[in-house]
C-alpha positions in Angstrom: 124.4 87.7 158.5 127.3 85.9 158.8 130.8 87.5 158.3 131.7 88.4 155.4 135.0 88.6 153.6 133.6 92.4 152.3 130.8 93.5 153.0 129.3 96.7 151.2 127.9 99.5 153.6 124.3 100.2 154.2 122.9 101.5 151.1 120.2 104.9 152.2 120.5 105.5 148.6 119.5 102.4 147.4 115.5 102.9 146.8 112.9 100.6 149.0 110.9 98.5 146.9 108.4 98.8 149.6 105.1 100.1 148.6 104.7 104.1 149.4 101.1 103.6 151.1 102.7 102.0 154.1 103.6 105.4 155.2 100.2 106.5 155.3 98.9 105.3 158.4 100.7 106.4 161.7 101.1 102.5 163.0 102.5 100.1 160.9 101.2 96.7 161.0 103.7 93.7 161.6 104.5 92.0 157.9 103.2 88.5 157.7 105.4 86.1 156.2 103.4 86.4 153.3 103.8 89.7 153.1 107.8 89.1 153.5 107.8 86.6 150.8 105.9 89.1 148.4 108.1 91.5 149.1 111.3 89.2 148.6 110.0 88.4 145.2 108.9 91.9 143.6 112.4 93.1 144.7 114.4 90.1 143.3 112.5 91.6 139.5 114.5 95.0 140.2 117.1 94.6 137.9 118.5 98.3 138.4 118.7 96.9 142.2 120.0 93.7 141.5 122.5 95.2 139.4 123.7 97.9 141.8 125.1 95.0 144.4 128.6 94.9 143.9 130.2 91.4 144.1 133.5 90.3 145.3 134.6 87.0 143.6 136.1 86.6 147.2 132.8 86.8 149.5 129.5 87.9 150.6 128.3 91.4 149.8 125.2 93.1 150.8 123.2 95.9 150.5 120.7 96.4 153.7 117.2 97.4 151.9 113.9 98.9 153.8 111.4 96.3 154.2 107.9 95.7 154.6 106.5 97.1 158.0 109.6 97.7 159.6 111.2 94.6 158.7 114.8 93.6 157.9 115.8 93.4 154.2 118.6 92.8 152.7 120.2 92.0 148.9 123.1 89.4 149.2 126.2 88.6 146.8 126.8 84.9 146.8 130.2 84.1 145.0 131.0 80.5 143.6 131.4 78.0 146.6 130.1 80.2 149.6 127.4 79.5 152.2 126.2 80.9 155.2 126.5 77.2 157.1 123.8 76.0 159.9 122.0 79.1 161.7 118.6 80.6 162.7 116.8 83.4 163.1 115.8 83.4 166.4 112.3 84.5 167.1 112.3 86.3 163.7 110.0 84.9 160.8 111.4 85.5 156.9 111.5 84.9 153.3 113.9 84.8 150.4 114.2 84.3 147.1 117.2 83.9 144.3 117.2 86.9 142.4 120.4 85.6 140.0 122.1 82.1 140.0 121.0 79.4 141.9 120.7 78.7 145.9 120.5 75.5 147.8 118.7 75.5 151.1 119.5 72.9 153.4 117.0 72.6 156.3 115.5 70.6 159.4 112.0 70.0 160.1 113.1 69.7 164.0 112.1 72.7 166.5 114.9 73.3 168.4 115.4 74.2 172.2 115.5 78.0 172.5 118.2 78.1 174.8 120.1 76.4 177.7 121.6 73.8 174.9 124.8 73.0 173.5 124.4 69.4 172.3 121.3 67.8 170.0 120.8 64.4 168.5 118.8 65.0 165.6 116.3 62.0 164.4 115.9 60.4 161.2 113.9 62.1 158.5 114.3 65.9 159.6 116.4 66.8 156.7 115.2 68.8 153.8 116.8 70.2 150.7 115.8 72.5 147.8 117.2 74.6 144.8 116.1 77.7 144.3 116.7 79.1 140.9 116.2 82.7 140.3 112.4 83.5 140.8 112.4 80.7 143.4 112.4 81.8 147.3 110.7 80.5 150.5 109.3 81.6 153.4 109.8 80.3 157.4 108.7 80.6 160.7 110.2 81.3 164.0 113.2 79.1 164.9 113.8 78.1 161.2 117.6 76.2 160.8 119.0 76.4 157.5 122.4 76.7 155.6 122.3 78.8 152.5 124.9 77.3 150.0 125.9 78.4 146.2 127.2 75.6 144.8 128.1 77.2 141.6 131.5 76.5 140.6 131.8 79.6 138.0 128.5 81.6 139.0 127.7 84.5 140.9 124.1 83.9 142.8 122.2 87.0 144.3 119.2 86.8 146.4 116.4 88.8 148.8 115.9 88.3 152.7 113.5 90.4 154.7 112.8 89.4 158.7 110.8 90.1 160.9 110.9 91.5 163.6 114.3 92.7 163.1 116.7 89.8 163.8 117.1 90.4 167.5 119.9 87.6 167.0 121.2 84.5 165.1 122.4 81.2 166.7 125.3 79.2 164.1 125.7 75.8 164.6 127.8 72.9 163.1 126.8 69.4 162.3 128.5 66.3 162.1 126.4 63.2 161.2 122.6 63.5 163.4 124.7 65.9 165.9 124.1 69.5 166.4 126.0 71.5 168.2 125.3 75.2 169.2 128.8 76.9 168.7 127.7 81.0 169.1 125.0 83.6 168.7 125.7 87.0 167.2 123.5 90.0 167.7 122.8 92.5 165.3 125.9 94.5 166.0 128.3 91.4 164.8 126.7 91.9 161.4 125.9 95.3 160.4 
């Protein structure tokens, strides 16, 4: 996550909308990432859910959510003009989808080094972009670098993230032109 000008606590009496028969079994499987992106979507259709995150016209809210398998979940408030700018997930896969509002994803189709860089000169043709409209999410693999943006000028955007495993760690970055550059890594307790 990044910060946050207010940022709602964890929510234990939020309900999951994780199925019940996961609790069966003693072990718990590891969610794929389809599994993460099913999950994503089925909660973004909880309106009582969607509705409960309270937004700030000022920044970021969330709500963290049980996911799928032991995964990471969590319900974000995207105000008019805010992003998360360049980042990853580390070793984590994901998903996400809009649940309200629009998002626009900005990604590279670049692997990056996993450590022992500061500096990268990215090549032509890595760049990607999409809009997701609410319904619309994604899922990604290890190492995926994005920027999450709501380019709304007047419109509040809320979406669903699950990870997994648990993000052991995010590296942000900032661009100018083909550069890269690695400028800190937070671990989970610089977010929650």
């Amino acid at each position: 996550m990044s910060s946050a000008h207010s940022a709602v606590p964890t929510a234990g009496s939020v309900p999951s909308p994780s199925s019940p028969s996961s609790s069966s079994s003693p072990a718990v499987a590891a969610p794929t990432i389809t599994e993460l992106l099913d999950f994503v979507r089925r909660t973004a259709r909880n309106e009582a859910l969607i509705a409960s995150l309270p937004l700030d016209p000022e920044g970021r809210t969330w709500i963290r959510l049980d996911g799928p398998g032991g995964s990471e979940a969590w319900l974000i408030g995207w105000p008019p003009g805010t992003g998360t700018g360049w980042h990853d997930h580390a070793d984590s896969i994901g998903a996400f989808t809009t649940a309200a509002g629009a998002l626009k994803e900005h990604s590279l189709a670049v692997r990056l080094p996993t450590d022992g860089w500061k500096t990268l000169e990215l090549t032509d043709g890595v760049d990607r972009s999409r809009e997701l409209a609410a319904g619309q999410g994604r899922a990604f693999g290890q190492n995926h670098v994005h920027e999450v943006l709501n380019e709304s000028e007047d419109v509040h955007a809320v979406s669903v993230h699950a990870y997994y495993p648990p993000l052991p760690r995010i590296r942000r970055f900032s661009r100018t032109g083909a550069v890269l550059r690695l400028e800190q890594t937070e671990s989970p307790e610089d977010w929650q």
